[in-house]
Every structure is written in C-alpha cells, then in structure tokens.
C-alpha positions as CSV (number, residue, x, y, z in Angstrom):
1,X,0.0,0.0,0.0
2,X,1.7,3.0,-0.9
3,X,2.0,5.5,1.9
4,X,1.1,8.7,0.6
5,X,-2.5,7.0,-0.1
6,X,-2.6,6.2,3.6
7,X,-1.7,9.5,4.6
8,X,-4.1,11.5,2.3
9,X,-6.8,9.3,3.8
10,X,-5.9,10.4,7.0
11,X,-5.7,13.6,6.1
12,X,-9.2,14.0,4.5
13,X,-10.4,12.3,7.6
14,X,-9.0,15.2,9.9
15,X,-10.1,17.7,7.5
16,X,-13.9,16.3,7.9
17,X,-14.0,15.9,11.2
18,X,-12.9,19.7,11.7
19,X,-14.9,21.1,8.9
20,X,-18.0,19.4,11.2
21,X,-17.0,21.0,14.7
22,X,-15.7,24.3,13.0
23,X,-19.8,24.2,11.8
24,X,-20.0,25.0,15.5
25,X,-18.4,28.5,16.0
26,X,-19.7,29.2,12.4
27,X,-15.7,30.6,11.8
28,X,-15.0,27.8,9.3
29,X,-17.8,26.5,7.1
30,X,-20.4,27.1,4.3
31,X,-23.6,26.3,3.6
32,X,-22.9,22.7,2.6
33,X,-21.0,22.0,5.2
34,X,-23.7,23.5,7.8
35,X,-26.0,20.9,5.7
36,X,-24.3,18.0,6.5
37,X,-23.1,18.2,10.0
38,X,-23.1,15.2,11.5
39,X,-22.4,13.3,8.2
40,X,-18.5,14.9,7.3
41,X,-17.7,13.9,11.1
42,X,-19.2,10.2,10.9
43,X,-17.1,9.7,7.5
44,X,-13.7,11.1,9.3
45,X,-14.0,8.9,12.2
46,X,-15.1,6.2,9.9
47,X,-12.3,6.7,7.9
48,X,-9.9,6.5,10.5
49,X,-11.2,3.1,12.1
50,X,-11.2,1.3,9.1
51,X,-7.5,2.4,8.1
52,X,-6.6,1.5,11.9
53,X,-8.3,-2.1,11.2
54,X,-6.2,-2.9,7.6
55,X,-3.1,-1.3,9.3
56,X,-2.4,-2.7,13.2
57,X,-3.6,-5.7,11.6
58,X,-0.6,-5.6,9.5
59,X,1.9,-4.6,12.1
60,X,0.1,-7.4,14.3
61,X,0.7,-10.1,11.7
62,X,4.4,-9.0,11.1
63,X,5.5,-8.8,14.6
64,X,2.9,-11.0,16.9
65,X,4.4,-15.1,17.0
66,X,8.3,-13.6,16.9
67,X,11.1,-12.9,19.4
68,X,9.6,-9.7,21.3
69,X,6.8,-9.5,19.2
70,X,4.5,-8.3,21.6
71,X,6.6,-6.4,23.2
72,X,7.7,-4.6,20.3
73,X,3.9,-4.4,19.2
74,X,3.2,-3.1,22.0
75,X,5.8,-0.1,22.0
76,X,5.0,0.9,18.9
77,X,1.3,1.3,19.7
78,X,2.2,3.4,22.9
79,X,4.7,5.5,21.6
80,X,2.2,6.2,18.7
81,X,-1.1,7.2,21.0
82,X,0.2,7.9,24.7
83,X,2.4,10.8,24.7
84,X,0.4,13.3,23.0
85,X,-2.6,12.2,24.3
86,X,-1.6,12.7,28.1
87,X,0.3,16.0,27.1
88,X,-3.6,16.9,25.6
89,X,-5.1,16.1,28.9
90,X,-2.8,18.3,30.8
91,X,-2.7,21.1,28.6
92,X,-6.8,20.9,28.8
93,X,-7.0,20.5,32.8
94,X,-4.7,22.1,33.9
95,X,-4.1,25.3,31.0
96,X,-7.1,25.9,29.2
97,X,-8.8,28.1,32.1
98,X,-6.1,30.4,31.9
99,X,-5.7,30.8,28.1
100,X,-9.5,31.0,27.4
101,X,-12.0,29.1,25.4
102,X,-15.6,29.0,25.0
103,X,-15.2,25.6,25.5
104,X,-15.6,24.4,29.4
105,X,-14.0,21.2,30.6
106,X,-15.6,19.5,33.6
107,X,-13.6,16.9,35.4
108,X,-12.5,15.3,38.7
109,X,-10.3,12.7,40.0
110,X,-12.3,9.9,38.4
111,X,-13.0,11.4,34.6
112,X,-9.5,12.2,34.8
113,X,-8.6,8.3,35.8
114,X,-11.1,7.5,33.1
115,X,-9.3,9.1,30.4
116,X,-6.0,7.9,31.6
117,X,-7.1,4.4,31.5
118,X,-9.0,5.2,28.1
119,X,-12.4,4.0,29.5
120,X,-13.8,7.7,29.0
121,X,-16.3,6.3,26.4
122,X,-17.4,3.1,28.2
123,X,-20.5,3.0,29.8
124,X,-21.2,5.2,31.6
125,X,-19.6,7.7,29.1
126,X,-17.5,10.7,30.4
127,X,-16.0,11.5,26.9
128,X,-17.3,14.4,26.9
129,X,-16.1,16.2,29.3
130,X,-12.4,17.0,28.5
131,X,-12.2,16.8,25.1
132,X,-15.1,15.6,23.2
133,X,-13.0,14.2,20.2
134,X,-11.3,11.6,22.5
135,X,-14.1,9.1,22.4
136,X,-12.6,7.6,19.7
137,X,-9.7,7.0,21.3
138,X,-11.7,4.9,23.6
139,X,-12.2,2.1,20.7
140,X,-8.8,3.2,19.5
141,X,-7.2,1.7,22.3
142,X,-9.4,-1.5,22.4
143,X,-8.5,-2.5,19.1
144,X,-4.9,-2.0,19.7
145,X,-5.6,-4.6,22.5
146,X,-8.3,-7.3,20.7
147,X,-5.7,-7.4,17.8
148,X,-3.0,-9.3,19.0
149,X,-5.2,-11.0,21.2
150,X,-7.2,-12.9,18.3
151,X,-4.3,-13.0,16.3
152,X,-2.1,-15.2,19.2
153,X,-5.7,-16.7,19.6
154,X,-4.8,-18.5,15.5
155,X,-7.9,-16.8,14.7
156,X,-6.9,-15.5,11.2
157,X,-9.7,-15.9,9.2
158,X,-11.0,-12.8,7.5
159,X,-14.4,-14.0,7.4
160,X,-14.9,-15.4,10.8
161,X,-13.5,-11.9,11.9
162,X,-15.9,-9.9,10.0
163,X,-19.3,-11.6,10.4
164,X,-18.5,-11.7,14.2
165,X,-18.3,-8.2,14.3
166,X,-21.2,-7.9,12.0
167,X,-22.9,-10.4,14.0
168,X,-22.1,-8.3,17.3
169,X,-23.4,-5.3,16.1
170,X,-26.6,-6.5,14.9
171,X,-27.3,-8.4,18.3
172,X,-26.3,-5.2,20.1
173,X,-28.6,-3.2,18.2
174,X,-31.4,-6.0,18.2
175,X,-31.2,-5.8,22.1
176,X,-30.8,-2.2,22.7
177,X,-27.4,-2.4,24.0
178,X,-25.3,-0.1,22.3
179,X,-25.3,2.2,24.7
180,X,-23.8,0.3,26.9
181,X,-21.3,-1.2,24.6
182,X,-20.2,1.1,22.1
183,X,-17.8,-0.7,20.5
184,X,-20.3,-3.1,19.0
185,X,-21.4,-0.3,16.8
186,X,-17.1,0.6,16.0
187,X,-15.9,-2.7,15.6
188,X,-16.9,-3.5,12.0
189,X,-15.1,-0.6,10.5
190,X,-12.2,-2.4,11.9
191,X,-12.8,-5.7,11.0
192,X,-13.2,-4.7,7.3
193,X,-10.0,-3.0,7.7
194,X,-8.5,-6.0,8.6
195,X,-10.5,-8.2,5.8
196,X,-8.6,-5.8,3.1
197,X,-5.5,-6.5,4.3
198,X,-6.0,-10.4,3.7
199,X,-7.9,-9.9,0.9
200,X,-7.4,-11.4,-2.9
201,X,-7.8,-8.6,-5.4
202,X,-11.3,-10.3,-6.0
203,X,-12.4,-10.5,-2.8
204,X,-11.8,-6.4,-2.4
205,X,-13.6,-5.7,-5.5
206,X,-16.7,-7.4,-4.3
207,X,-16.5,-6.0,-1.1
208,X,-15.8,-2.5,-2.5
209,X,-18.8,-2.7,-5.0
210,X,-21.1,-4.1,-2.1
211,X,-20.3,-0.7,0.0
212,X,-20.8,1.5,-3.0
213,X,-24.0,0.3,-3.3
214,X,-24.9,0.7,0.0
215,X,-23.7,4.3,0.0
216,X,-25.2,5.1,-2.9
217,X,-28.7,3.8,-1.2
218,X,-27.9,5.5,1.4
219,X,-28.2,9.2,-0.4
220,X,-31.2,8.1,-2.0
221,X,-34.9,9.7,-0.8
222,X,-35.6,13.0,0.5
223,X,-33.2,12.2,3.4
224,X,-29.5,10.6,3.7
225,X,-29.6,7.3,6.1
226,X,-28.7,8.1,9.8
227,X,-25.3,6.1,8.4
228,X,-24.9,7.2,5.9
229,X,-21.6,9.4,6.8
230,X,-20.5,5.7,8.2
231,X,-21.1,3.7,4.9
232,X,-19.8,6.2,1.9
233,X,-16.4,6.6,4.9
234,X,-16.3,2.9,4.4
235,X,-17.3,2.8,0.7
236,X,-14.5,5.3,0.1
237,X,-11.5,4.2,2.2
238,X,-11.9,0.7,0.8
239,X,-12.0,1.6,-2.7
240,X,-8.5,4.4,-2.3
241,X,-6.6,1.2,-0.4
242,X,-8.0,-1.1,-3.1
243,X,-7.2,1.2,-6.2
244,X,-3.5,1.3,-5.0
245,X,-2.8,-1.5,-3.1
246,X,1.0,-2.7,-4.2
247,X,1.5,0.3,-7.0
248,X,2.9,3.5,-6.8
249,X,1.0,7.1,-7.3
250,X,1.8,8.6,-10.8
251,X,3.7,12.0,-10.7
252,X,0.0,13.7,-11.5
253,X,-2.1,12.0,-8.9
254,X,1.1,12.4,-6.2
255,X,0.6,16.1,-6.9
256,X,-3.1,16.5,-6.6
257,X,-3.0,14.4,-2.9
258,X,0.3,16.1,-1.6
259,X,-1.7,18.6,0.8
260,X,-3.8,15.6,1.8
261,X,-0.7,13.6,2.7
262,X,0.7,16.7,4.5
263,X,-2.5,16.8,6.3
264,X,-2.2,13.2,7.0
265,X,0.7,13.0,8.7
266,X,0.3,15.9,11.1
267,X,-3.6,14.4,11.9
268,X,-3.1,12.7,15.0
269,X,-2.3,16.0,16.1
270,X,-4.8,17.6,14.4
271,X,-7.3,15.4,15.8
272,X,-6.3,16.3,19.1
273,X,-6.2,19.9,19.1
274,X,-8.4,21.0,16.6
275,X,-11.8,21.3,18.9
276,X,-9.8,23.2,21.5
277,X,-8.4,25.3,18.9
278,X,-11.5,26.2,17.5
279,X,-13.5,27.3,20.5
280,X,-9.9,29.2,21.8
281,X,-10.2,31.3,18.5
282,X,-13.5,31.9,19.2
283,X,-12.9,33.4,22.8
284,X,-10.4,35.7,21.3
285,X,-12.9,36.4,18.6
286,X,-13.6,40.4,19.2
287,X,-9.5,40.8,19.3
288,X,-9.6,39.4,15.6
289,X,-12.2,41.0,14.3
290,X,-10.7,44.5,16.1
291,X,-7.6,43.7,14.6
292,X,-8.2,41.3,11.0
293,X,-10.1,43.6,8.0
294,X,-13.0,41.0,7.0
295,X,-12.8,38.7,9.7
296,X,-16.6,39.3,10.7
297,X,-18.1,40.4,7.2
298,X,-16.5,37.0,5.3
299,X,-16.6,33.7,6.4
300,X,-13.2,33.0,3.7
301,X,-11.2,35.1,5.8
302,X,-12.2,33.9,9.3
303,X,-12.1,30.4,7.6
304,X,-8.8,30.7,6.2
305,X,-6.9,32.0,8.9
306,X,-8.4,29.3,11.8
307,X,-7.2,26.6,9.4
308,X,-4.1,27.9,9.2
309,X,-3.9,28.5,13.1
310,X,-5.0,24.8,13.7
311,X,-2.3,23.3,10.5
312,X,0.6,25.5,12.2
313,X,-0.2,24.6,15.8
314,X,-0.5,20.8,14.8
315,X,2.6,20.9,13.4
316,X,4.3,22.1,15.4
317,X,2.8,19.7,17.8
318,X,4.1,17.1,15.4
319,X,7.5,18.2,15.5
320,X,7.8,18.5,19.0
321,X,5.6,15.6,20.3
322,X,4.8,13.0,17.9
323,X,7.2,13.1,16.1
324,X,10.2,12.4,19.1
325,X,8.0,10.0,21.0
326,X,7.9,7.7,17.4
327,X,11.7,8.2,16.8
328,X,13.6,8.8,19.9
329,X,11.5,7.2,23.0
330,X,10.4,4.3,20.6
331,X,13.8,3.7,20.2
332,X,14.6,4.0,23.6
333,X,11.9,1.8,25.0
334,X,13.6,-0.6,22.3
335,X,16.6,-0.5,23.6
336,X,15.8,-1.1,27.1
337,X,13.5,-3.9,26.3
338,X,15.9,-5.5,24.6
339,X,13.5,-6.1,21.7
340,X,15.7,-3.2,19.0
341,X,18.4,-6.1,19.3
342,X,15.3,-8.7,18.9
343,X,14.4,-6.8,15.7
344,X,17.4,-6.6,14.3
C-alpha cells in the first residue's frame, strides 16, 4: 500500500472531522457543510477506524508469533497514542482556564482516571467532558488490544472476523445495547479494515462494490440514512486502499493528494487539538475582528486564517511531540527492552 494514499486518507479524515465542529463556532464553514453536519464527522472517524483495522492488523501479523513481538507491538502502539494524548489532557486541565476558550472542561479525579485508562467512552460515558473528540480513542485503544489477542488466539480468518463483528453489532442493536457497549457499533469498520489486508484482489472488489451500493442507497430519498456518513467513509477508504494497493501514485495523482498527505501526517495531532483550537479562537474572537479587516463580514477570511492557526499549531505539535515520541523514546523503550536487538 503506498503510503502517501494512507496519509491522504488520513488527512481528509482530519479535514472532515474539523470542517463538522468548526460548523459549531460558524468561523469555518459554508452552507454545505452547515448541511451536512453530522455526516463529514461520521465519515472522518469512519475513515480512520477502518484504516486503523487494515493497518495494526498488518503490524500485528508482522511482529505478533516472533522474538519480542508483543513487546515490540506493544511499544510501537504506545509510543504512537500515549504521549500526546496525556500532554492533551494536561494542557486541557490544567491550562485551558487560563488561556480561554468557550469551551468548558468539567472533570474530577475519576473522569480524569477514566481518560488515563482510556475507559472515558465506556458506559457510563465521560467523553465528553475534557475533550469531546477523544471518544474515539476509547475504541482506538481497544482494538490495539483485541488485535493481537485474536491473532495469538490462531484466529486469522477474514471472514470469521468480520461476520463476528457484524454479527455483534446487529445483536447489540437488536437488544438495545449499544449504549452500553459502544464498541459493537465501531468494531466492524475495523474488521473490514483487517478483511482488506488479507484480501485477494477479487475479494476487495466485491467488497468494495457491495459498499458503494450501499452508499449510494444511502443518499437516495428526500433524506440521507442516519449512516450514511458511516457507509460512503467505508465505501470510500476501501476503494483508495483497493485502487492502490501494491502500486505507486503517478507524478499527477502524487501532486493532486500532496496537501492531503501533509495533512495526514500531522492528523493525529490535528485530531487532538483542533476542537480546543476552534473554541480558543472563538474566545479571542472580538480581538480578531478589532484587529483582522473581514474577519466578521466573510466567512473565507475567518475560515482561512483558523485553518491555518489549527495546520501550524499541529505541526508544530508534530515536530515536538509526535514526532520524538515515534523516533527517539520508541527507540529507547527498544533499547531497554531488549527487543531493538530482537528486531534486528
């Protein structure tokens, strides 16, 4: 899979899931997107699960049944999810008061152990109340676990894995427990991550047709299907990963994506910052609009400049965060495990 596809996809992900909360504040959006809230932030999430399913899955086949496997498996994942995400919490706990933001936290001792345990969007749900993007992270984190756990389990089959998580959710939903159990209604995206990644060129293109049609049905009538954001995410991450599995981008297509695969690679961090970002800018909106010609008479220019705020704070985020905690403390934790001498 070439990476610059994976990256774009991640980076169009981000970009709908901030185009839906910027909706919000009204400082970053049109009347389309106004239309379809809800929809842009189903497909980004969506998005993101299903590329997390066809990609741990790949790391958890390559390194799970070898010398330090696990281990190595393991620091990969929490070098990739932990550091930035407790540096978020603290920023937002202990910071945010004192910067400003129409956006108030609400927390104690317990929410905070919730989030540090990532149980903040297991019943009952407390995802809310820090940062309302990190429910994700909840199901996130779960997979990372269930991953290795059916794959040193032998269970490799692509389609027991996928019509158990089909047959979950629809039991789930049957019963009316959802609520309790989110990631019944998550774990599919996943699974058919994890079904492209075993998949025969065949077997993708059925599958691929199968969620175009559904997403197609889903736009028809007077109104879209309350999944529909879900199933054209799925639809449409599917067909990218199955259009360029094993080939390289041409020099035209790797020109039209490249500010997708930017975006991409500075999303985690996007993802984290982007709904305190949004609501910060809004505190501090009379101080733009006293001092930024347009800010309040055109959406472009209010538009325009939070984007960039949020793309040069996540970078930098990137650079100093993420960035580090995959290179230098990945290696580290390596080293001191023993498993960089097991890997090499």
């Amino acid at each position: 899979m070439h990476t610059k596809t994976i990256d774009a996809l991640r980076g169009i992900a981000a970009a709908a899931v901030f185009f839906d909360h910027s909706d919000t504040s009204g400082l970053a959006t049109n009347a389309w997107f106004s239309a379809h809230k809800g929809l842009m932030g189903d497909f980004g999430v969506y998005v993101f699960f299903c590329l997390s399913g066809y990609l741990i899955w790949q790391s958890g086949t390559r390194l799970i049944g070898t010398p330090g496997g696990i281990k190595l498996y393991a620091i990969h994942r929490l070098t990739r999810l932990v550091p930035l995400y407790l540096i978020s919490l603290l920023v937002v706990t202990a910071a945010i008061s004192f910067i400003g933001s129409r956006w108030t936290p609400t927390y104690d001792v317990w929410i905070i152990f919730r989030h540090l345990i990532f149980s903040q969007d297991l019943y009952p749900s407390v995802a809310r109340d820090i940062n309302p993007v990190l429910w994700t992270l909840t199901h996130e984190a779960m997979f990372y676990v269930i991953a290795p756990i059916i794959l040193m389990a032998g269970i490799r089959d692509k389609y027991v894995i996928l019509f158990s998580s089909l047959a979950i959710f629809g039991i789930f939903l049957a019963c009316g427990w959802l609520g309790y159990f989110k990631f019944a209604q998550v774990f599919y995206a996943f699974a058919l991550g994890i079904f492209f990644a075993e998949a025969s060129n065949k077997e993708r293109l059925i599958i691929c047709l199968a969620a175009i049609a559904l997403a197609i049905y889903a736009c028809l009538g007077d109104a879209l299907h309350a999944y529909a954001g879900r199933i054209i995410a799925i639809a449409f991450a599917l067909s990218c990963i199955s259009l360029t599995k094993g080939k390289e981008c041409n020099q035209a297509v790797s020109w039209l994506i490249s500010p997708f695969v930017f975006l991409g690679v500075i999303s985690y961090s996007m993802y984290i910052w982007h709904y305190q970002i949004i609501y910060v800018v809004e505190y501090y909106y009379p101080v733009f609009n006293r001092n930024i010609p347009g800010w309040s008479q055109y959406g472009l220019v209010s538009g325009t400049i939070l984007c960039a705020i949020c793309i040069l704070f996540s970078y930098i985020s990137y650079a100093l965060i993420e960035k580090p905690s995959m290179g230098k403390l990945r290696i580290a934790m390596e080293r001191k495990t023993g498993t960089r001498t097991a890997l090499a």
